[in-house]
C-alpha angles and dihedrals in degrees: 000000000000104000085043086061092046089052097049084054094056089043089052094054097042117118104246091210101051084019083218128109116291121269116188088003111209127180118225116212090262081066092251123130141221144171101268098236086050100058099036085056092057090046087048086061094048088055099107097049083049091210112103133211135201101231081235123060100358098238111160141224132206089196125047103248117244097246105219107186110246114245104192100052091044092060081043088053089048087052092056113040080058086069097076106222130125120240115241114274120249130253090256104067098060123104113267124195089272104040121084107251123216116259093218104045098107098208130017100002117228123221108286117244103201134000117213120213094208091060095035081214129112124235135213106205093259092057094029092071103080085069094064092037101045126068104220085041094059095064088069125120099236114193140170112295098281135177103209102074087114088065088067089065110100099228097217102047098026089228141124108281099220099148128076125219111219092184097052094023100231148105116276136187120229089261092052094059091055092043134040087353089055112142093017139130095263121153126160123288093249090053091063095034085059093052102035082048076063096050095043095049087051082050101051091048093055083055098045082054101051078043092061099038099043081052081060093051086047098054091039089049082052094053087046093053091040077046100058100028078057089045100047096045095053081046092050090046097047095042088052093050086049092050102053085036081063094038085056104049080047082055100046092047087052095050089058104042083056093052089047082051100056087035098058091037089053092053101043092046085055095044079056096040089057088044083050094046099049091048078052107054083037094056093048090051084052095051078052105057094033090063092046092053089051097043084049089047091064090056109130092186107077096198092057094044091052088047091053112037092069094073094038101049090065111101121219107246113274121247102263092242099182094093080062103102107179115192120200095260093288096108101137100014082106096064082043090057089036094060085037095059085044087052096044093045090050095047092049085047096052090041085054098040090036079066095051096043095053090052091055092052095050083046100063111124124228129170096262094056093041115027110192122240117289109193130049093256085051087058098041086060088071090037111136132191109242121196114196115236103241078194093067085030103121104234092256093069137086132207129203149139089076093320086308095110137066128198136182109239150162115277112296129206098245118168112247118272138181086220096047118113101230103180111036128042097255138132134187132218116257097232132045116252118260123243097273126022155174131183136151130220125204106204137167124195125021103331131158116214104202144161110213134180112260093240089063120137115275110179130067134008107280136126089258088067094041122100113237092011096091144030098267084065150081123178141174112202113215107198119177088324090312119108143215130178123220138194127155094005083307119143117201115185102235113201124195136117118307113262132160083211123067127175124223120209120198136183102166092188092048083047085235128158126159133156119215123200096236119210126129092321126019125253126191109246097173138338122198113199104193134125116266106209092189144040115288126230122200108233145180128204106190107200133209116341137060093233088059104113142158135200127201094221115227093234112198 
């Protein structure tokens, strides 16, 4: 009864959250106690709620408590820790069904610390000591709790399989390579394990490194989907204001045809309506007439009949009727058949550009229909020949190997030029890129290898000339074999190995431009994925000192 006591007291004096005695003991205002690290660490999580709650009961606090440390169960949990007995150990640390148990605890095994292989036996800490305080017991090869020690038996030999057959390629006992192994390739399972730890470390990091470079696909698989989704909504945009541009000029057209219409309709039915207006006035003036002959026909008294007849035999003159041009009630068909044949021939031009334009939509070009090339004779399938425009070169800078090279030097007398950069020490290629490209350039000193847009800024020394500064520009700085990319006045570290050569890559229509640091293989330094909306121009911009050059290579 007593130890049971003993044992109630522990448990009444254990910390619920690290189930171990107090240490620091502290009483929350609910009368319940904890290590004060402990419950300091589960506050620290509620941080964030700012109401705090004691693990126990749940009360809560608006206010996180001020934590005194308890005097008198401190000198309580002193006591008893002199008495020297364990506390009974929690629930946790017993073996489960699916915990390795350890093979020397008598009654309910607790959860094994360490299995040797020596032993072929598992451990709990208590019975895992004498390994660490015995000699013999030192020497052993101590691993995580495992349940496959068994495994390490030869089956044959019941003992300790501690050789590897290379021949068979399998784990053997000492028996087995004098036995049925004999004249094999055998060497000790450390041995192998030696070799095949190399193997597998050459292994990892060819894994580490599809890792990284399938991280890079994926990124750049992000940027094209942030690309086209870019791409199709400004097309979508552009083609809806052209269409109801369109729309509009058919609706203006409309609008006109409609007032031509009226107008001509207006002028015509008065032209008729005076017509009208005249038979009318001619046929009344008949009528008349008509009615005063016959008056004068009933006359008995010839003398008057002869006096009057004169005056009243005279006809008024008659309506000239030959401007009257009477169709047969087809007056405005024509317009009709006009609009029709306006309608027919747009209808056959939108058929016709509706295919084109389909096409041109199906043909667009992303990074999973058309991967780029991969190796150096992939590139220099694309490779092209650039010549430099003395006429955009700045006046400190030299060309020459047939225009392919560029030098710092001092001011030259070059004649005046619109295309000429005044301000930075750049040049442009003569001619535009073509669709898809690839060149090297050998440079030493700060240079910028760069592709621009031709209606670039030329004069002056602001940010809008310089490569790399603006968005006309792209531009790749070569310091000293260390590289930075730069956009928009955006610089971006670039790390790779050190090269003086670097590789550009360009598919204008994929909207595609990487540089490559070029040895003996070739290493991605950085890849843009945009959309170029004009043609592209190699250029150099060579910094600082008179000795910074670059060189466009001849690439067979």
């Amino acid at each position: 009864m007593a130890q049971k006591g003993v044992q109630l007291d522990r448990e009444t004096f254990s910390c619920s959250i690290c189930l171990d005695l107090l240490k620091n003991p502290v009483t929350l205002p609910c009368g319940h106690s904890y290590c004060m690290n402990c419950i300091n660490d589960f506050w620290d999580g509620e941080e964030e709620k700012k109401i705090y709650s004691c693990p126990q009961c749940r009360q809560t606090f608006t206010a996180r408590p001020v934590l005194v440390k308890s005097t008198m169960l401190a000198v309580l949990v002193e006591e008893l820790k002199k008495t020297g007995l364990q506390a009974a150990p929690a629930d946790h640390i017993y073996a489960g069904p699916e915990d390795v148990a350890c093979d020397f605890c008598a009654e309910r095994k607790l959860k094994a610390f360490k299995s040797c292989l020596e032993c072929l036996a598992s451990y709990c800490e208590k019975h895992l000591q004498p390994h660490y305080d015995v000699a013999p017991f030192k020497k052993h090869k101590l691993v995580e709790p495992s349940k496959k020690l068994q495994e390490n038996i030869c089956s044959r030999h019941d003992e300790v399989m501690k050789m590897f057959c290379r021949t068979d390629q399998q784990s053997i006992c000492y028996l087995c390579s004098v036995d049925e192994h004999k004249g094999h390739n055998t060497v000790s399972a450390a041995a192998e394990r030696t070799e095949r730890q190399r193997e597998l470390e050459v292994s990892r990091q060819n894994i580490q490194q599809r890792i990284q470079d399938r991280e890079k696909d994926v990124k750049l698989l992000q940027q094209e989907v942030e690309a086209i989704n870019q791409s199709a909504d400004q097309t979508v945009e552009h083609s809806e204001k052209i269409f109801t541009e369109l729309i509009h000029l058919i609706q203006k057209r409309s609008s006109d045809v409609k007032q031509q219409i009226r107008s001509q309709q207006e002028t015509e039915v008065s032209r008729v309506k005076e017509l009208q207006e005249k038979l009318e006035q001619e046929i009344t003036e008949l009528k008349r007439k008509d009615a005063e002959l016959k008056q004068l026909s009933h006359t008995e008294d010839h003398i008057q009949f002869l006096h009057n007849y004169p005056s009243l035999s005279a006809l008024i003159k008659s309506t000239d009727l030959s401007s009257i041009n009477i169709r047969p009630l087809r007056y405005f068909e024509d317009v009709t058949a006009a609009v029709s044949e306006v309608r027919d021939k747009l209808q056959d031009i939108l058929r016709e550009e509706w295919t084109n334009i389909s096409l041109t939509v199906t043909e667009v070009d992303v990074l999973l229909s058309q991967p780029g090339p991969k190796t150096r004779a992939e590139f220099l399938k694309y490779s092209c020949e650039i010549s430099l425009d003395p006429n955009t070169a700045n006046a400190c800078l030299l060309l020459s190997e047939e225009n392919r090279k560029a030098t710092s030097t001092k001011k030259q007398s070059y004649s005046d030029h619109p295309d000429r950069f005044t301000g930075w020490s750049q040049v442009l290629s003569g001619e535009s890129l073509p669709g898809r490209c690839y060149w090297e350039v050998e440079s030493g000193g700060n240079v910028y290898v760069a592709v621009a847009y031709n209606t670039i800024n030329r004069a002056g020394w602001d940010n809008e000339c310089a490569f790399g500064r603006n968005d006309k520009s792209w531009a790749l700085n070569c310091n000293n074999n260390s590289f930075t990319f730069w956009y928009n006045n955006i610089q971006t570290p670039v790390s790779g190995p050190r090269s003086s050569r670097v590789g550009v890559y360009l598919d204008h229509r994929a909207g595609i431009l990487s540089f490559y640091s070029v040895s003996e293989t070739m290493t991605l330094l950085h890849r843009v994925q945009t959309t170029f909306t004009q043609p592209l121009y190699a250029g150099l911009w060579c910094r600082n000192s008179h000795d910074t050059k670059a060189e466009f290579i001849k690439l067979k």
